[in-house]
C-alpha positions in Angstrom: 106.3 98.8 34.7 107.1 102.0 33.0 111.3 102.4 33.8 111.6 104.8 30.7 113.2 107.3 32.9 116.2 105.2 33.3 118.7 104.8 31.2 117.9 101.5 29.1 120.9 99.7 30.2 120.0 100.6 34.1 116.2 99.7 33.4 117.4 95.9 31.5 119.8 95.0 34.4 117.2 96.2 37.2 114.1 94.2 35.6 116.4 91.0 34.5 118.1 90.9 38.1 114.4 91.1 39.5 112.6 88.5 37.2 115.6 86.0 37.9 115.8 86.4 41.7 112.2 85.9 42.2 112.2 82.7 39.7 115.5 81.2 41.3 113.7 80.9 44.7 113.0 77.5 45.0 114.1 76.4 42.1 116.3 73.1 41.1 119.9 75.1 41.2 118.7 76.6 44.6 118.7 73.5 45.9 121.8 72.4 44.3 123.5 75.4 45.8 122.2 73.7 49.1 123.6 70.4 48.5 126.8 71.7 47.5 126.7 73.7 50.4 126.4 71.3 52.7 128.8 68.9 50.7 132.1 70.9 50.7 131.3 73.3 53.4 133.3 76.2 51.7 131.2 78.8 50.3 133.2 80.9 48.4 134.6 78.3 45.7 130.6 78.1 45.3 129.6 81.1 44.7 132.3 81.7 42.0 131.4 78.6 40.3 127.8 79.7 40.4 129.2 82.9 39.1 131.2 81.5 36.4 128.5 79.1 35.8 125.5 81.8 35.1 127.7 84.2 33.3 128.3 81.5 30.8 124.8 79.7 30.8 123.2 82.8 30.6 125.2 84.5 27.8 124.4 82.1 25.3 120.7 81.8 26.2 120.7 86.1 25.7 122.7 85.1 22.4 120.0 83.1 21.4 117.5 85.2 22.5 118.5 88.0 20.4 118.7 85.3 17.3 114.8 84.5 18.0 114.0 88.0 18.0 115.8 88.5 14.5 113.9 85.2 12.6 110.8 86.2 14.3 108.4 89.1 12.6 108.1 91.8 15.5 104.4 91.0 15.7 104.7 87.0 15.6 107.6 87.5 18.5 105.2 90.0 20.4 103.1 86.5 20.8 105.6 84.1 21.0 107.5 86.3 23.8 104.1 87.1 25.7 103.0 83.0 25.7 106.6 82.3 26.8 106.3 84.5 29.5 102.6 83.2 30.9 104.3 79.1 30.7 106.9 80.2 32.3 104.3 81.9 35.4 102.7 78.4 35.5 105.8 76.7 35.3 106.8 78.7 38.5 104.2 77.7 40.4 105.4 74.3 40.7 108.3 73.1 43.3 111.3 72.2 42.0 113.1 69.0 43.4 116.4 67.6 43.0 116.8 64.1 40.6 116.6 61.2 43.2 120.3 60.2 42.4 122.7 62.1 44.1 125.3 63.7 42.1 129.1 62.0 41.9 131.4 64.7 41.7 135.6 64.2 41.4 138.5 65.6 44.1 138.5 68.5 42.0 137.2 70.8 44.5 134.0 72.9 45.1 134.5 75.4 42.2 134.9 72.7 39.5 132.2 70.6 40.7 130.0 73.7 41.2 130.6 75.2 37.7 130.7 72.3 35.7 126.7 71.5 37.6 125.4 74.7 37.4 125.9 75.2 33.7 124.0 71.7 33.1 121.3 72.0 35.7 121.0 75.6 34.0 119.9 74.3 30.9 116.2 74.2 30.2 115.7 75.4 33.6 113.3 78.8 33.5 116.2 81.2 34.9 117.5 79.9 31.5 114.5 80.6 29.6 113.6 83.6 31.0 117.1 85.1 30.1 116.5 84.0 26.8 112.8 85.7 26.5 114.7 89.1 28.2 116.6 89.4 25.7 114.2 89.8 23.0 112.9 92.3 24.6 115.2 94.6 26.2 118.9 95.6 25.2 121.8 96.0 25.8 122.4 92.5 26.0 125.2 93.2 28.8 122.6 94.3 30.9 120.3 91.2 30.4 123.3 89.4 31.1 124.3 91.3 33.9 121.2 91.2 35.4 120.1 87.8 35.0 123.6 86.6 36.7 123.2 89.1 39.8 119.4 87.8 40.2 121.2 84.1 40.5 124.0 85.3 43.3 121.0 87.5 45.1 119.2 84.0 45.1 122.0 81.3 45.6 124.5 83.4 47.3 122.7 83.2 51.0 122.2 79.6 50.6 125.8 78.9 49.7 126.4 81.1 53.3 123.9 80.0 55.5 123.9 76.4 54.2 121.0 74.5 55.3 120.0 76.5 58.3 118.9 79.5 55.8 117.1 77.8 52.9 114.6 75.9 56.1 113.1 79.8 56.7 112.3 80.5 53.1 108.7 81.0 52.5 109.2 79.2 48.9 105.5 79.3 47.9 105.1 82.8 48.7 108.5 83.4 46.7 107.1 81.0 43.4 103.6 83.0 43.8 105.3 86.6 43.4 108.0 85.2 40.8 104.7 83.5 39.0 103.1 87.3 39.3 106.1 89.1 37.7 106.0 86.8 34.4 102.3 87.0 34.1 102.9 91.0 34.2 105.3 90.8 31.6 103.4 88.7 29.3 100.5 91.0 29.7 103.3 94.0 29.4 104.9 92.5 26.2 101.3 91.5 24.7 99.8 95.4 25.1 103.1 97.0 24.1 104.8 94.6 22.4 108.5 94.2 21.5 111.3 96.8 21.8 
């Protein structure tokens, strides 16, 4: 996965849009972009709460990814990232589902109720932890950012659209296999080269 010949900020926002794309598929918010979907039946509102939602989730995870990478030694992080990585390969091998109780949301409209979701079902979910394990290792953290909230549209944006009809054709254990792949790579990756 040599992108040296890319500008760095070009090569971050390429490999954090890919890593989060390929995890999103299948996963928990996926399926809440469904239900939302299919609930309020106006896309747009939900894909700029999804927006809004990401850009904020996932800019604080960055935030404290960069803060792990300055506690940590550069070698203790090299091992720490790498192991993070490889859980979070297994961990994407397993189907997400949506909590038995269906969520209550106010008159408020599809953006509020999209937003305010997405930033809680964000948290702990891998997308999250994988932004936070990006950006110890690649800068600028724009681009991690950037990235990671692009691989979330490129994921949840066609679901919003197509609703229900769409996310009935996606071969989910072929996407959770690949996505699975690309973090085992960069655990192997960030264990050979290590960090930075």
């Amino acid at each position: 996965m040599d992108l040296s010949f890319l500008p760095a900020s070009v090569a971050t926002t390429a490999v954090s849009t890919g890593t989060v794309a390929l995890a999103e598929i299948g996963d928990k918010t996926q399926l809440l972009a469904l239900l939302l979907a299919a609930r309020f039946r106006k896309p747009w509102p939900i894909i700029a709460g999804i927006l809004v939602a990401t850009l904020l989730n996932h800019a604080l995870a960055a935030w404290f990814g960069t803060l792990i990478a300055q506690w940590l030694r550069p070698e203790m992080l090299r091992w720490v990232v790498a192991a993070s990585f490889l859980a979070v390969a297994l961990w994407t091998l397993k189907p997400d589902q949506l909590d038995d109780e269906e969520p209550r949301f106010s008159a408020r409209g599809a953006f509020l109720a999209t937003t305010i979701a997405f930033f809680f079902a964000e948290i702990g979910d891998k997308t999250q932890v994988a932004t936070v394990l990006l950006a110890t290792r690649y800068e600028p953290l724009w681009g991690v950012i950037a990235g990671t909230t692009v691989g979330m549209l490129l994921a949840n944006v066609p679901v919003a659209l197509l609703g229900s009809r769409f996310a009935d054709r996606l071969p989910l254990k072929t996407a959770r296999l690949l996505a699975a792949a690309v973090f085992a790579a960069l655990a192997i990756w960030v264990a050979l080269r290590g960090i930075g």
